[in-house]
C-alpha positions in Angstrom: 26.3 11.1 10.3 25.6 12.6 7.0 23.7 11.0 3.8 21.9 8.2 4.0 22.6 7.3 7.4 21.7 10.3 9.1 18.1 10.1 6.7 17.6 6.8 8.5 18.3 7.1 11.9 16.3 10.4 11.7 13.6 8.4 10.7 13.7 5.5 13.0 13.5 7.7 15.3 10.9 9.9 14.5 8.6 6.7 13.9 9.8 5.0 17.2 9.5 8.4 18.7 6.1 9.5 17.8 4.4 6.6 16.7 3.2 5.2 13.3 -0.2 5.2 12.4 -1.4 2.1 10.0 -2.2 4.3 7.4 1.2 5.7 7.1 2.2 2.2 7.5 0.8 1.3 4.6 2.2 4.2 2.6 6.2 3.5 3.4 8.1 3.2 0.1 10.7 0.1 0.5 13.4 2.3 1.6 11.1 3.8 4.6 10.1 0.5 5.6 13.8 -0.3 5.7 15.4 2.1 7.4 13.1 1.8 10.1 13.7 -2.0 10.3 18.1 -1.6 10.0 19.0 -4.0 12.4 15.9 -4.9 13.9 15.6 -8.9 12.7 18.2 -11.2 12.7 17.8 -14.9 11.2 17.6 -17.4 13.8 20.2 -19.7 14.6 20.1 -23.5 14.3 20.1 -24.3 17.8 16.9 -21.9 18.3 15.5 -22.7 14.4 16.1 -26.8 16.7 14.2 -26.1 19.9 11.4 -24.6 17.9 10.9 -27.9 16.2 11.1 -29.5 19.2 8.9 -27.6 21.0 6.7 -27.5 18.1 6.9 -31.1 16.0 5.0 -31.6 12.9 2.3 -33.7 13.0 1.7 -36.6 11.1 -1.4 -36.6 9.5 -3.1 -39.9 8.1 -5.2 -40.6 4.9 -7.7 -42.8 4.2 -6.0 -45.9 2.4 -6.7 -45.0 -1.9 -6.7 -48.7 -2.6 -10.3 -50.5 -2.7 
C-alpha cells in the first residue's frame, strides 16, 4: 500500500489497536474520522429496514377533537 491507503489502514489500526480516548475522539478532523470508519457501516437493506418496522410499528397517537 502506499499513499492514502497505507495512511488509513495505519490508522485504523493504531486506533483499534491501542484504543481511542474521547478526547482524541473529539479532535479527529473528517478525514481521521473516516479512515477509521472505511467500510465499517453499510446501509440497511429493505428486508431488514421491513422487519425493523415490524418489529417496531409506529404508534398512532390521538388528539383531542379541535372542534367545540
Amino acid at each position: 500500500m502506499t499513499g492514502t491507503a497505507s495512511w488509513d489502514a495505519a490508522l485504523r489500526h493504531a486506533a483499534r489497536a491501542f484504543g481511542l480516548m474521547p478526547e482524541r475522539f473529539w479532535r479527529l478532523s473528517v478525514r481521521e474520522w473516516r479512515a477509521l470508519n472505511a467500510g465499517a457501516v453499510t446501509a440497511l437493506g429493505v428486508a431488514e429496514m421491513a422487519a425493523l418496522m415490524r418489529a417496531f410499528p409506529d404508534r398512532r397517537r390521538t388528539y383531542p377533537s379541535s372542534s367545540s
